[in-house]
N, C-alpha and C positions, 0 to 999 in steps of 0.2 A: 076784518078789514076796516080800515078808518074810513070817513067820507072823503067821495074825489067829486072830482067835475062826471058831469053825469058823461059824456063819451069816455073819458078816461077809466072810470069804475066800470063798463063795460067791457072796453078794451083788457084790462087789468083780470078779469074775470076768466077771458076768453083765453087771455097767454097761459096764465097760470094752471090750466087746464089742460092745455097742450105742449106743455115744456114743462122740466124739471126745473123751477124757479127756488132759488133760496129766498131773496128781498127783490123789493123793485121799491126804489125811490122817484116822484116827482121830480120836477125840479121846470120849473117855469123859467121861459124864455130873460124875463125883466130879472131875474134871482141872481142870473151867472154871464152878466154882460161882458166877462172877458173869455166863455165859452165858446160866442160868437153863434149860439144856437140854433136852426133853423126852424125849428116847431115851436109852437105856443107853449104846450106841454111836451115835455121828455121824460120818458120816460128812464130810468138805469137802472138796468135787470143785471139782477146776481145769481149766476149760477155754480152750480158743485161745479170744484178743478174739475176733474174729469169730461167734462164737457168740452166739445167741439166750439168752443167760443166763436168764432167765423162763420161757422155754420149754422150754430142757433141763430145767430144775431142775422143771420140772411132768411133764416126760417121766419123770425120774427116780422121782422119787415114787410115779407110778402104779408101775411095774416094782415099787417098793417094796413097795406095797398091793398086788398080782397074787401076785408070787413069794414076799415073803419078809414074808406079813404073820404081826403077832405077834411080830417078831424081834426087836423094839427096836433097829431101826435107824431111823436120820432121817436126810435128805442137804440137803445144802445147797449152793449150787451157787453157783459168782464165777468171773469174768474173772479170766484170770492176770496183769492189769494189778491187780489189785486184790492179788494176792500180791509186784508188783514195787513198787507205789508205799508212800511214806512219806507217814502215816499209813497204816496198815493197818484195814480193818474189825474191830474186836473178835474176832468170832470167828475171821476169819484168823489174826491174831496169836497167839490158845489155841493154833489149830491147830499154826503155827507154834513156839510156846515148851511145850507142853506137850502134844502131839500124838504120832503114832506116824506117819511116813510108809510108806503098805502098798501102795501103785500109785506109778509113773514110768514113764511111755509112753518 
């Protein structure tokens, strides 16, 4: 794992431990000014297709609000089909072009 902001590498530590993550990219509020972002840090977790996308991503969250609230983190959660295909989702693509990758299972 690369250096994050110390609540972030926390956070990061604790998802990936409790969810099947493939990547999780950074991606700072200032990075994706047409994302329109609400957290400092954002986090955008990639998991296996297989995965209940809605689900984890509401899994996520709570851990979010439990452990690391007030951190200004926010997560967002997509099918790694969603990081292979052309077109990309917007905020994939931030993620992607202007991102920090801090998890690689």
């Amino acid at each position: 794992m690369q250096t994050a902001p110390h609540p972030v590498e926390e956070c990061v530590s604790a998802l990936a431990t409790a969810f099947p993550i493939e990547d999780i990219w950074l991606l700072e509020r200032d990075a994706a000014n047409e994302c329109a972002l609400d957290g400092e840090h954002n986090l955008i977790i990639v998991v296996p297709g297989s995965q209940n996308v809605a689900h984890t991503e509401a899994a996520v969250r709570e851990v979010l609000r439990h452990q690391f609230k007030n951190s200004g983190i926010e997560a967002y959660v997509f099918p790694l089909s969603a990081v292979e295909r052309i077109p990309r989702p917007l905020l994939v693509k931030m993620a992607l072009t202007s991102g920090e990758r801090i998890y690689c299972r």
